[in-house]
C-alpha positions in Angstrom: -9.5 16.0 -13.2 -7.5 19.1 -14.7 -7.1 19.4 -18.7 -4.0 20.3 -19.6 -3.6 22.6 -23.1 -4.1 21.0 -26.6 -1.9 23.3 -29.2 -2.1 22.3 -33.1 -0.3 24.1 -35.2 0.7 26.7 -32.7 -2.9 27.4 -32.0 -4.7 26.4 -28.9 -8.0 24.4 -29.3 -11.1 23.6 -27.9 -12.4 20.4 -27.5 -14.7 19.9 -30.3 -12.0 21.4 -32.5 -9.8 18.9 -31.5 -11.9 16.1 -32.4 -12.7 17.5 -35.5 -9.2 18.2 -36.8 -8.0 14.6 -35.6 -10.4 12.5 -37.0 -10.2 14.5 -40.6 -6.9 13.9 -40.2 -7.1 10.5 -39.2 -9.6 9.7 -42.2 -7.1 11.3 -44.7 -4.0 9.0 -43.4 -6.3 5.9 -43.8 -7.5 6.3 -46.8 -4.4 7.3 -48.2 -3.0 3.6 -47.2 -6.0 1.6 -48.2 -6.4 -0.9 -50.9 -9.1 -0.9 -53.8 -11.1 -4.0 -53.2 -11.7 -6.4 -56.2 -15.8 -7.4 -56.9 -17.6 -9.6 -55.0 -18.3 -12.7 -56.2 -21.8 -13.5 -57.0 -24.4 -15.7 -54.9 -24.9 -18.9 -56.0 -28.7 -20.7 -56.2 -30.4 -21.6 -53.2 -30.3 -25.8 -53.0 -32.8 -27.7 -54.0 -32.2 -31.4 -53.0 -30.1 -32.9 -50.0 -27.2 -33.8 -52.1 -27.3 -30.1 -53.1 -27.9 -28.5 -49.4 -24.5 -30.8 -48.2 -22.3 -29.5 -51.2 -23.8 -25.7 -50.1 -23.1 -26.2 -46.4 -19.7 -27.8 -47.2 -19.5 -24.7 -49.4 -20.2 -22.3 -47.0 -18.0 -23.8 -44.6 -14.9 -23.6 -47.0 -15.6 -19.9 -48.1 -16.0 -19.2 -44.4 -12.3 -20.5 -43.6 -10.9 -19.0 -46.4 -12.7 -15.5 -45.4 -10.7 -16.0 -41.8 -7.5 -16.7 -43.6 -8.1 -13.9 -45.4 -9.0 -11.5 -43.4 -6.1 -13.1 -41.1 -3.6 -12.4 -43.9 -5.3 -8.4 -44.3 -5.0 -7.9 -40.6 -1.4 -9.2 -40.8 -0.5 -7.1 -43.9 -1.8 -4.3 -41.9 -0.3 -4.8 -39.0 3.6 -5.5 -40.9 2.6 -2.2 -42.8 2.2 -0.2 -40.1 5.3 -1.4 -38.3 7.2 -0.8 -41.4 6.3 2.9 -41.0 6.2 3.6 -37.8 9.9 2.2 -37.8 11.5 3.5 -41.4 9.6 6.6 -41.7 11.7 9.5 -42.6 11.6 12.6 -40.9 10.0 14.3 -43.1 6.9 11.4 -42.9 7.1 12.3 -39.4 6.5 15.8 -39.9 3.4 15.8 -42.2 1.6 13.3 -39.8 -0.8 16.3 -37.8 0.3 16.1 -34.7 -1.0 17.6 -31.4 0.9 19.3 -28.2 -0.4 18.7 -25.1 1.1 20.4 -22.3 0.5 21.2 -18.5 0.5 24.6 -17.2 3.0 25.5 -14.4 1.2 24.9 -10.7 -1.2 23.0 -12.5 0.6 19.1 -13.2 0.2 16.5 -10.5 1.9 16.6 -7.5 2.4 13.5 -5.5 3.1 12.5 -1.8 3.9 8.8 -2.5 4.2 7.1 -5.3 1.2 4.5 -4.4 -0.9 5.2 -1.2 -2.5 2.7 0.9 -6.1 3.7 0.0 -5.4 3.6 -3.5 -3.5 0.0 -3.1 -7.0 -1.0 -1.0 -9.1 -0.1 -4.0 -6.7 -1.5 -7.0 -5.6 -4.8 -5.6 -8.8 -7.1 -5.7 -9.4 -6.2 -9.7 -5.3 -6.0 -10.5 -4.9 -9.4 -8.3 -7.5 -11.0 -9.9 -6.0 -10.6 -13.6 -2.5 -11.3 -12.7 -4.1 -14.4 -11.6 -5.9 -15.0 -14.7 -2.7 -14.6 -16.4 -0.2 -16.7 -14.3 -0.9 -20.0 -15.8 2.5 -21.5 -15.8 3.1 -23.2 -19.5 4.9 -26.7 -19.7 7.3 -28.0 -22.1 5.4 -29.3 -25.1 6.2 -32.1 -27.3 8.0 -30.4 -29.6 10.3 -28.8 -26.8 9.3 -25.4 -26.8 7.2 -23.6 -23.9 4.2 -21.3 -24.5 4.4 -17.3 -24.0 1.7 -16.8 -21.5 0.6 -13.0 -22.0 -2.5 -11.6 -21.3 -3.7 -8.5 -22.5 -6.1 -5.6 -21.4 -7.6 -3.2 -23.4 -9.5 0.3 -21.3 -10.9 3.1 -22.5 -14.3 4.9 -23.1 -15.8 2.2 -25.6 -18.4 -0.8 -25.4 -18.1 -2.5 -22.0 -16.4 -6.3 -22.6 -18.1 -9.2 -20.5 -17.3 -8.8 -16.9 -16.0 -5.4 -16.8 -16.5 -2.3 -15.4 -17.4 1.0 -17.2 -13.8 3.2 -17.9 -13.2 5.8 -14.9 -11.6 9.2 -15.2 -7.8 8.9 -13.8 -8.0 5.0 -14.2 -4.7 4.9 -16.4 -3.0 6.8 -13.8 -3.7 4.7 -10.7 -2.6 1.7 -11.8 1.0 3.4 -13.0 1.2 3.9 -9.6 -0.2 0.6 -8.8 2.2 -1.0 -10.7 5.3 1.2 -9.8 4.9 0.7 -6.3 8.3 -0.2 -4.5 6.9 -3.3 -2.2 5.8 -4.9 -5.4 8.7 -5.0 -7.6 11.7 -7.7 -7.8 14.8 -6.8 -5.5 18.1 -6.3 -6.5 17.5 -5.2 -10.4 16.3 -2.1 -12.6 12.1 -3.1 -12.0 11.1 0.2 -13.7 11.0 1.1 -17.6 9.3 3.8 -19.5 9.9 6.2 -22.7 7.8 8.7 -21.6 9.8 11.0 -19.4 13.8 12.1 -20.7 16.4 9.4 -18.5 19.1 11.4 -19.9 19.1 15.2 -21.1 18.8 18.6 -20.0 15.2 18.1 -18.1 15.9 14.5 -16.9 15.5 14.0 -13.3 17.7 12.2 -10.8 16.9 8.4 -10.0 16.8 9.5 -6.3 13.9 11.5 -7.1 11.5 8.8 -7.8 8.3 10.8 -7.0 8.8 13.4 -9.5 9.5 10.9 -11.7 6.4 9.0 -11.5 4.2 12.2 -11.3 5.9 13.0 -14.9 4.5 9.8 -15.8 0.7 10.7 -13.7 0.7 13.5 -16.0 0.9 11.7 -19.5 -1.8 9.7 -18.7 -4.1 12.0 -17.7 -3.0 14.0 -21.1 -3.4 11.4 -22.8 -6.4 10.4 -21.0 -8.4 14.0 -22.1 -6.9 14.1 -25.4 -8.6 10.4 -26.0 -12.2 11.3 -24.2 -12.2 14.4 -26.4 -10.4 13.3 -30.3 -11.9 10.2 -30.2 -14.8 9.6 -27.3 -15.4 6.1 -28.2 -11.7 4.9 -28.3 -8.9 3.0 -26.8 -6.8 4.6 -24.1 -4.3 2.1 -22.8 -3.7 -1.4 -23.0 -2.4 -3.7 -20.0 -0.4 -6.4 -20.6 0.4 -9.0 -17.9 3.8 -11.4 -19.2 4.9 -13.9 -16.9 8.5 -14.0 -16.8 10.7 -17.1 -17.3 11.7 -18.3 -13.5 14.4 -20.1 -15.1 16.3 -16.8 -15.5 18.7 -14.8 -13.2 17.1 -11.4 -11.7 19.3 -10.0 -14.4 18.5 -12.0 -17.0 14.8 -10.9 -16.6 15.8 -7.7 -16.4 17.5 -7.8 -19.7 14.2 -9.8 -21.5 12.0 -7.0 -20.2 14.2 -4.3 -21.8 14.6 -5.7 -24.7 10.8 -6.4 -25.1 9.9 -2.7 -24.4 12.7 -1.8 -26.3 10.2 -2.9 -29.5 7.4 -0.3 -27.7 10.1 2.2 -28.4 11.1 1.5 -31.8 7.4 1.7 -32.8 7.1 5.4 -30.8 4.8 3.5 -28.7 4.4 5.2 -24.8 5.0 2.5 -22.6 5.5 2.0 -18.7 6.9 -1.3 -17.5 7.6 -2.9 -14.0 9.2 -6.3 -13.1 7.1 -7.3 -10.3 7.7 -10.2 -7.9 5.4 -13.5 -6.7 3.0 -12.7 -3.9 3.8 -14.2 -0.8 0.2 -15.9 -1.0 1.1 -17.3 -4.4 3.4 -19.6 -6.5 7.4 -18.5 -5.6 8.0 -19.1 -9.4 5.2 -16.5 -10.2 7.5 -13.7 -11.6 6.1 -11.2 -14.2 5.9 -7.9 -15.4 3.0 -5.1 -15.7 2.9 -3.2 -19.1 1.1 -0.3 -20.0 0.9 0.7 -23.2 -1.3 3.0 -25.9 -1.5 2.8 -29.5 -1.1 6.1 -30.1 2.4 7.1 -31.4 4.1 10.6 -29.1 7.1 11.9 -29.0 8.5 14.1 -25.7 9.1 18.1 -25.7 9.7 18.1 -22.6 8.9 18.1 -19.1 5.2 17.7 -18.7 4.8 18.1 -22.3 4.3 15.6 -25.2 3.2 15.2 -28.7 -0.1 13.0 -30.2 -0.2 12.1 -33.6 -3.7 11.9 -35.6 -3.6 8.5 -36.5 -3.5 5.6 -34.0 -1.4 1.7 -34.5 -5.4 0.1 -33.6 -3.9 -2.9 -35.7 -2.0 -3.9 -31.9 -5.2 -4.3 -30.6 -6.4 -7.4 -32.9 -5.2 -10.8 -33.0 -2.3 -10.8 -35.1 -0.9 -7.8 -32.7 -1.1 -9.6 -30.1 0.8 -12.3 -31.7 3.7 -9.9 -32.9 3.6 -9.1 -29.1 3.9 -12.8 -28.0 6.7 -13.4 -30.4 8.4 -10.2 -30.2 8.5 -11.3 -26.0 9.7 -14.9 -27.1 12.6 -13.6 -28.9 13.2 -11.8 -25.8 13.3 -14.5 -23.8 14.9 -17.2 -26.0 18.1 -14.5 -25.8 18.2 -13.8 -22.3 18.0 -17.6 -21.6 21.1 -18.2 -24.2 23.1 -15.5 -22.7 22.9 -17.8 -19.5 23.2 -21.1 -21.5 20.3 -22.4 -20.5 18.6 -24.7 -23.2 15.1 -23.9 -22.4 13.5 -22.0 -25.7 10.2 -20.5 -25.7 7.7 -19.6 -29.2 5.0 -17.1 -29.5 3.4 -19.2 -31.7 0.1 -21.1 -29.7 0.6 -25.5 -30.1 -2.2 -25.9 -32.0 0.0 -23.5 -35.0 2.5 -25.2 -34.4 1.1 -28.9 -34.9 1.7 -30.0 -31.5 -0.8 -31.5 -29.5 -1.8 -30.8 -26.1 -0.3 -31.5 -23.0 -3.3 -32.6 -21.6 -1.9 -31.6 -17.8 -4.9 -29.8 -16.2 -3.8 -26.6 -13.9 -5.3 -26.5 -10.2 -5.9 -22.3 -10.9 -5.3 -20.0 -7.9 -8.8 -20.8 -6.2 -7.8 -24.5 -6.4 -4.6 -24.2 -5.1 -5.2 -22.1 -2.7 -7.9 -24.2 -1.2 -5.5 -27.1 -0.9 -3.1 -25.2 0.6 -5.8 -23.9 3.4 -6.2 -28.0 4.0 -2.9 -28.8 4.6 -2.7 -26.3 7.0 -5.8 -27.4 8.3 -4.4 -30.9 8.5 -1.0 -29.6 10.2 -2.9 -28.0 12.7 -5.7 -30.9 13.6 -2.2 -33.2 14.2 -0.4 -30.4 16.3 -3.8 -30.6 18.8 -3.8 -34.2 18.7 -0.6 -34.8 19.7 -0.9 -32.3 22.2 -3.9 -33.6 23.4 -2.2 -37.4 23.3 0.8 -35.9 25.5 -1.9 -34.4 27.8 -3.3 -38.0 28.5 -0.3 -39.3 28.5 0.6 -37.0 31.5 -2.4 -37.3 33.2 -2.0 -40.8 33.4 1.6 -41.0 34.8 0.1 -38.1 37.7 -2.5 -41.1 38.3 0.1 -44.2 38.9 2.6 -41.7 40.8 -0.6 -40.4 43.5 -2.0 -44.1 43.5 2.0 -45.4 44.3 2.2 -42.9 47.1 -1.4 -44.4 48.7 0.3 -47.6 48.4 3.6 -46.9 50.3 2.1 -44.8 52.7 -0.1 -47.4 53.2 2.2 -49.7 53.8 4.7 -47.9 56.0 1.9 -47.1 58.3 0.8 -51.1 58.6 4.6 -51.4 59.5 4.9 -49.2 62.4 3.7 -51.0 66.4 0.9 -49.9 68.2 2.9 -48.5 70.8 4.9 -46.2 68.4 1.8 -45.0 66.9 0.4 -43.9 70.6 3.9 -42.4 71.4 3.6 -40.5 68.1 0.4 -39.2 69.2 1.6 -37.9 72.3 4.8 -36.0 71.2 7.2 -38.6 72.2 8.8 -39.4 68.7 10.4 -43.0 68.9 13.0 -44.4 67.1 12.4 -46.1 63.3 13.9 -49.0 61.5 14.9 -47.8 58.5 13.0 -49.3 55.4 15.7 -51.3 52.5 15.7 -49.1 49.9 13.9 -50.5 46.8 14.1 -50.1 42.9 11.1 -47.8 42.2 9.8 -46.1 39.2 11.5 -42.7 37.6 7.8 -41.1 38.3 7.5 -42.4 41.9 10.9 -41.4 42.6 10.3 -37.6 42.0 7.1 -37.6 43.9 8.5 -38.8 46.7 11.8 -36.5 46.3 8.9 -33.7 46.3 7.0 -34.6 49.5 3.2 -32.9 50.0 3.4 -31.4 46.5 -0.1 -31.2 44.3 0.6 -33.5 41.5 -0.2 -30.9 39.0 2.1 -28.6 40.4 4.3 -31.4 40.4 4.1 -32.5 36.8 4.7 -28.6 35.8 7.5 -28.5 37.8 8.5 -31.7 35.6 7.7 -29.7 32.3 10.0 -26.7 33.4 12.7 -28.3 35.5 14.6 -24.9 35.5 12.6 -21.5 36.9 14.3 -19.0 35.6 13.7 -20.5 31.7 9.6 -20.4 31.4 9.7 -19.9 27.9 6.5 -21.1 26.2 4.5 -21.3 29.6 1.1 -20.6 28.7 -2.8 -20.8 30.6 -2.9 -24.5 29.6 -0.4 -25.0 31.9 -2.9 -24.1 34.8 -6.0 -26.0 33.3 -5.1 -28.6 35.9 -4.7 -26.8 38.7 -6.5 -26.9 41.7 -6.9 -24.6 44.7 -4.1 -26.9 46.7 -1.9 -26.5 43.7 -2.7 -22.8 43.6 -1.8 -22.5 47.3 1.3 -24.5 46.8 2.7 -22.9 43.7 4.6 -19.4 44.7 6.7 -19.7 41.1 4.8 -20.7 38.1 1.8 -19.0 38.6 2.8 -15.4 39.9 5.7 -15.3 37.3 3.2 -15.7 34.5 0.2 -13.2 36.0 3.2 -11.0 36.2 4.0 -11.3 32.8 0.4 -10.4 31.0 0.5 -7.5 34.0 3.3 -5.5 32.5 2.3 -6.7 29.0 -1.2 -5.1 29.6 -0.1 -1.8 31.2 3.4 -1.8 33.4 3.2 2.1 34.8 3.8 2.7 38.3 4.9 -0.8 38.7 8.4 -0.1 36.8 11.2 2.9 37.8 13.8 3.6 35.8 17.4 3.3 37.3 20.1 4.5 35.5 18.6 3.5 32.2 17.8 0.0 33.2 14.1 -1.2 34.6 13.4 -1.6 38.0 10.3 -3.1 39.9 8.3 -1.5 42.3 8.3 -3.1 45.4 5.7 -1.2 46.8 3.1 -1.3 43.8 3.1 -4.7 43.7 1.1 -7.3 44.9 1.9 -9.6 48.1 1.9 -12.9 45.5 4.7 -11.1 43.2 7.3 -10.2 45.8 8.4 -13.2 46.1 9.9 -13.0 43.1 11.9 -9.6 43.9 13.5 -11.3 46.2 14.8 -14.2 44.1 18.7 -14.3 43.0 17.3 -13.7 39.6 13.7 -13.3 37.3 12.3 -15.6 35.1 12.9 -14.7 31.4 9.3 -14.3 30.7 8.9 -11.9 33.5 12.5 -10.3 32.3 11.3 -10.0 28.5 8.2 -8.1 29.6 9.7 -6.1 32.2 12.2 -4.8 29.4 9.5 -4.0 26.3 7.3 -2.3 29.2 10.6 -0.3 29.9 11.1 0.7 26.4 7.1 1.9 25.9 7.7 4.1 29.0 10.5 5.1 27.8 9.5 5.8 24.3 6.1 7.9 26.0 8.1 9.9 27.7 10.1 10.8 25.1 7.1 11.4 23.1 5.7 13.8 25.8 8.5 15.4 25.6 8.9 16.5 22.2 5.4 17.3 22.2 6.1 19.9 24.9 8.9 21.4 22.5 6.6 22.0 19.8 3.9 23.4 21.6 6.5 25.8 23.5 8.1 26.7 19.6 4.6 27.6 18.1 3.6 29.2 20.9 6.8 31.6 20.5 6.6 31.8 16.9 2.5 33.2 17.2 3.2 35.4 20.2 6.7 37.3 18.4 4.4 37.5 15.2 1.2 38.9 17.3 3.3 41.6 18.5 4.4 43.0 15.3 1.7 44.9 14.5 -2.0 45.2 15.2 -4.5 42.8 13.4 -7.8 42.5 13.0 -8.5 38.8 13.7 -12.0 38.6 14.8 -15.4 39.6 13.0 -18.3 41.3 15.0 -19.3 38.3 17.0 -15.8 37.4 18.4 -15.4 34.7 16.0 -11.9 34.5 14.3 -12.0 35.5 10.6 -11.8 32.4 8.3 -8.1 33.7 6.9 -6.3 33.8 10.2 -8.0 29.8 11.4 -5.9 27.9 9.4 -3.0 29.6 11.6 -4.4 29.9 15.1 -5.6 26.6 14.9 -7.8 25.2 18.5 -4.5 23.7 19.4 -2.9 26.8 19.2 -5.2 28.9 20.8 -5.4 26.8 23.9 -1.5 26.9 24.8 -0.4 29.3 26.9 -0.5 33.4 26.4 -1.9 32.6 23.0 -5.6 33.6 23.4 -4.8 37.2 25.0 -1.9 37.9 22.8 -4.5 37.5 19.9 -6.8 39.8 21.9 -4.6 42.2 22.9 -3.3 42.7 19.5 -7.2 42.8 17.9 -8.0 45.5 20.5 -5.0 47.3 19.5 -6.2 47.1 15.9 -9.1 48.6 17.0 -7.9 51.2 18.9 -5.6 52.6 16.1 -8.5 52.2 13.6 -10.6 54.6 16.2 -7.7 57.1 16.8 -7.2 57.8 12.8 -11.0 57.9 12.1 -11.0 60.8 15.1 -7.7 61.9 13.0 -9.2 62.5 10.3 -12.5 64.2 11.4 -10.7 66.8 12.5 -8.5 67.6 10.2 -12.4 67.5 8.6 -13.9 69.9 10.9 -10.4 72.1 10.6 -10.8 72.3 7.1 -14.4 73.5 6.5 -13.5 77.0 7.3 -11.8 77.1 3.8 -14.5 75.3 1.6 -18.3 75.8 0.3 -21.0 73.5 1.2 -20.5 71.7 -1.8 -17.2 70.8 -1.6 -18.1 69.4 1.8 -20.6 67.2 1.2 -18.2 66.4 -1.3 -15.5 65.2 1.1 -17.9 63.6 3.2 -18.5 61.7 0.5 -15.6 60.9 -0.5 -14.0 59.9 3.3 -17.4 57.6 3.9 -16.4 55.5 1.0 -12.5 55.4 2.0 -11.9 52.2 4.3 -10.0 53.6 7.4 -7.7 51.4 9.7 -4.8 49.1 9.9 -4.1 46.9 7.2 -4.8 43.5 7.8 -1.5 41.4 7.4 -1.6 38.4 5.4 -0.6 35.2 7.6 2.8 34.3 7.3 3.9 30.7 6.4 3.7 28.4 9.1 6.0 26.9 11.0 7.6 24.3 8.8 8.6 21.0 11.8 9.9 17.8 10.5 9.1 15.3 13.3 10.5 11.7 12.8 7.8 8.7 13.3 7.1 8.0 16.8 5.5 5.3 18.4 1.2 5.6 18.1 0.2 8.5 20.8 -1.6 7.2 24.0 -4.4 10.0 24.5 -6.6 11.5 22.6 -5.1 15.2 22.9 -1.7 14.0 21.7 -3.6 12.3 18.9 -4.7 16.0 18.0 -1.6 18.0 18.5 0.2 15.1 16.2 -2.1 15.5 13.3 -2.3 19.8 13.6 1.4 19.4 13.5 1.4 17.5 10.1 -1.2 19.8 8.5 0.9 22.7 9.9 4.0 21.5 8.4 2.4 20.8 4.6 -0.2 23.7 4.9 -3.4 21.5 4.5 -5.4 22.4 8.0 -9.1 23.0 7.1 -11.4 24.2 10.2 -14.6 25.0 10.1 -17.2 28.0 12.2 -19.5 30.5 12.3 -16.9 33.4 11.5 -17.9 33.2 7.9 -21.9 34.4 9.1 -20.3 36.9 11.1 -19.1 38.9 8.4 
């Protein structure tokens, strides 16, 4: 990671200066501000008998509280002292606090294509996720009618390693600003971003618009004040993350407003802070809103764009227990305002129950893994009774099929042990006789349609039941056909083909689909003998419809694709030939290999396109050529010369003209071709793959290649 410049006093300083001049000054503030310390009190006897060992214990016990409260009351006094500074210091205060400049050179502050890429969201999310979740125990309405602050809090830097956590890494406080600024993770509709680090309104303030300069203004302080801590104070603190659940009882503004005002405490104290209202995750609890803040204990001030100030001595009194319960209270008081502004009678108090005098709740929380695992069985549950059903409705069906085939034995049975002998033999022999016509009889609904459906397979028959209209086969799926047999798969010239159809232009619908006049049209001709049938209908089935139209729109969307493709190879291919004929260039090294200046501009995609390769050798043989005709130039206006001038004063030219480079100058490349190409659908080969990802690095200018042309020269 880059450094940027640490200036005390006007002077620049090294490293171990800089560590040196802050801790002196540090040491000098502190002592300045501490309190002489009475005598300790003197040891008392060791204990002789029991009744002596339990008045020692109960003793040592009481000194033992009273050494908490009292060192409770010091950390307190401390802490109130140093806000009463850091808030009603006087300028002049200010001023004799040391202070340090840090500032990045131009060209060399952060520069950012997004404010939070997808690798770095991959690496951040299992360690960020799992504190958020640590911290978004929901608090309940005690006895006393107050809720709890739930706030958890952080602390990073280059120190001791906690329990359970990882050792600090270089550019840590600047991923997880990013992390935390990112756009899909913040609540809709309301100001989600605070900081006091960067100028919102002045002469070097930057438009809202331009979020990612904003954020890399905010990239850069932390990595300043990143080095500055690794180098003044190796073993220290460098940030802070606090994780406050936010009241679900309030409007989006109203959390808006409680999350100003809290940082708004950050600011008084010249605190650097960066804050985001983030909203639940879709796995979680919907009442899960709260906020990310990062904070240091270092007071700043701004000088301007990418530069800032450090004072000497750092507010390390945040960072133990009664700071973090000025922070809890500071929030509460946020809170209890926003939720009065609304007139909502819910209070909260940073103070924890047990100061308070309230006794538990005694409500145990399921946690996230809990929860989450008895989500994951009701949905196991849901889906166990979806299959059951379905499988009861399968049996259900199966049965009916049985009683409508064993009804159709029976009355063909029946019929046939009505009819005389002698109209059975004339039957046989071609000579039809006339019937009596059977009384019609009350029959079942099931028997009814089989016999309205004469010679049908019955489980062609039941799916014909399932979807009594063809042209509506929504939801028709493979189960549907787990039934079938091969009579049913004779008999079936709908069903069947309409959905084989289906997964085949789902799967891969060129050469089976022409456009005509914008709208898709089948191919008669490419299609199979079992699928024309279809064509001819008055109409297709909506599945087969819905497929036929997204195939359309992928053809579609390829040829377009192709297309433009074909434009920006033809415009490159101008651009390189009409800036190959300007003048000759050297381009390649002894073995024919290009020089390693020129690859990141002739590109193998470029090379291969058409005219390209000789237009680069044409022009490096014309390089050569004119290098060759003013060497001969020069030798002899050499050999003309030598007439005039002594031995020495030859061998003195000879000299001189060997160690004078002769030839063209080589021409720097020119910038590249700068294309702007909207997103397109993903590319189908493995070329167009290629030429896509040469055009992005052509457009920003970040194409590495590799060769042998460096070994060449």
């Amino acid at each position: 990671m880059k450094r940027p410049s640490f200036t005390i006093d006007g002077r620049t300083v090294t490293a171990d200066e800089l560590q040196t001049l802050v801790s002196a000054a540090s040491r000098d503030w502190l002592r300045s501000q501490r309190k002489p310390k009475g005598p300790a009190p003197k040891r008392a006897h060791r204990a002789r008998t029991p009744e002596q060992r339990e008045a020692k214990a109960l003793a040592t016990a009481t000194a033992k509280k009273r050494r908490k409260d009292e060192r409770e009351a010091h950390e307190l006094d401390r802490l109130l002292a140093r806000i009463g500074y850091l808030s009603r210091r006087s300028a002049r205060e200010a001023e004799a606090m040391q202070r340090t400049l840090a500032r990045w050179m131009p060209g060399a502050e952060p520069k950012l294509q997004s404010i939070c890429p997808r690798s770095l969201y991959s690496r951040l999310y299992p360690e960020i996720s799992a504190r958020t979740a640590q911290a978004m125990t929901r608090s309940r309405i005690a006895a006393d009618g107050f809720k709890n602050i739930v706030l958890r809090k952080i602390m990073r830097g280059y120190g001791g390693r906690g329990q359970n956590t990882r050792r600090y890494r270089a550019g840590e406080a600047a991923d997880l600003v990013r992390y935390i600024l990112r756009e899909l993770g913040l609540e809709e509709g309301v100001i989600a971003r605070f900081t006091n680090i960067i100028e919102v309104d002045g002469e070097h303030s930057l438009p809202e618009a331009d979020i990612e300069r904003r954020v890399a203004q905010l990239v850069a302080f932390w990595n300043a004040l990143e080095a500055f801590e690794a180098e003044a104070e190796p073993g220290g603190n460098v940030y802070s993350h606090l994780i406050l659940a936010m009241p679900h009882e309030l409007s989006p503004e109203g959390r808006e407003r409680a999350l100003e005002d809290f940082c708004a405490n950050l600011d008084e104290l010249h605190l650097p802070f960066t804050a985001a209202l983030h909203k639940p995750d879709p796995q979680g609890d919907v009442r899960n809103f709260h906020a990310h803040i990062m904070m240091a204990t270092r007071p700043f001030a701004v000088e301007g764009p990418f530069a800032w100030t450090f004072e000497a001595a750092k507010a390390t009194e945040f960072n133990l227990a009664p700071g973090i319960g000025w922070l809890r209270e500071r929030a509460a008081d946020a809170f209890n305002a926003a939720l009065e502004e609304e007139q909502n009678p819910l209070r909260y108090s940073g103070l924890s129950q047990a100061r308070r005098g309230v006794p538990s709740t005694g409500e145990a929380h399921d946690g996230p893994v809990g929860t989450a695992r008895k989500r994951k069985e009701q949905e196991d549950g849901a889906e166990r009774d979806r299959l059951m059903r379905g499988l009861a409705a399968h049996v259900v069906r199966a049965a009916e099929r049985q009683a409508s085939l064993g009804a159709q034995i029976e009355n063909a049975t029946a019929t046939r042990a009505q009819v005389p002998p002698g109209q059975a033999e004339a039957e046989v022999e071609g000579q039809p006789q006339p019937q009596p016509q059977p009384q019609p009889q009350p029959q079942p609904q099931s028997q009814s349609r089989s016999r309205s459906q004469p010679g049908l397979p019955p489980a062609l028959v039941a799916l014909r039941e399932r979807f009594p209209d063809p042209l509506r086969l929504r939801g028709l799926s493979a189960l549907h056909f787990a039934d079938f047999t091969a009579a049913d798969t004779a008999a079936d010239r709908w069903y069947s083909p309409a959905f084989d159809l289906m997964v085949v232009l789902q799967r891969d619908g060129v050469g089976l689909i022409r456009d005509r006049d914008g709208q898709p049209e089948l191919v008669e001709e490419k299609l199979k003998p079992q699928y024309r049938h279809l064509i001819h209908a008055p109409a297709l089935p909506d599945i087969v419809q819905e497929a036929l139209t997204e195939a359309h729109r992928r053809i579609v969307a390829e040829h377009d694709r192709q297309k433009r493709i074909a434009r920006e190879k033809e415009a490159i291919r101008q651009q390189r030939l009409a800036q190959l004929q300007k003048q000759p260039i050297i381009l390649f090294d002894g073995r024919l290999n290009l020089l390693p200046e020129f690859r990141a501009f002739f590109p193998p995609e470029v090379v291969v396109l058409d005219g390209v390769r000789e237009a680069m050798l044409a022009c490096h043989t014309a390089a050569l050529r004119l290098e060759d005709r003013l060497l001969d130039e020069q030798r002899s206006s050499r050999r003309s010369s030598r007439f005039d001038q002594g031995p020495a004063d030859e061998r003195a030219e000879e000299t001189a003209a060997a160690s004078t480079p002769v030839g063209p100058v080589v021409a720097e490349p020119q910038a590249p071709l700068q294309l702007a190409a909207a997103p397109l659908s993903a590319p189908q080969t493995k070329a167009d793959e290629d030429w896509d990802l040469m055009i992005r690095g052509i457009a920003s200018g970040k194409i590495r290649t590799s060769g042998r042309g460096e070994q060449g020269r």
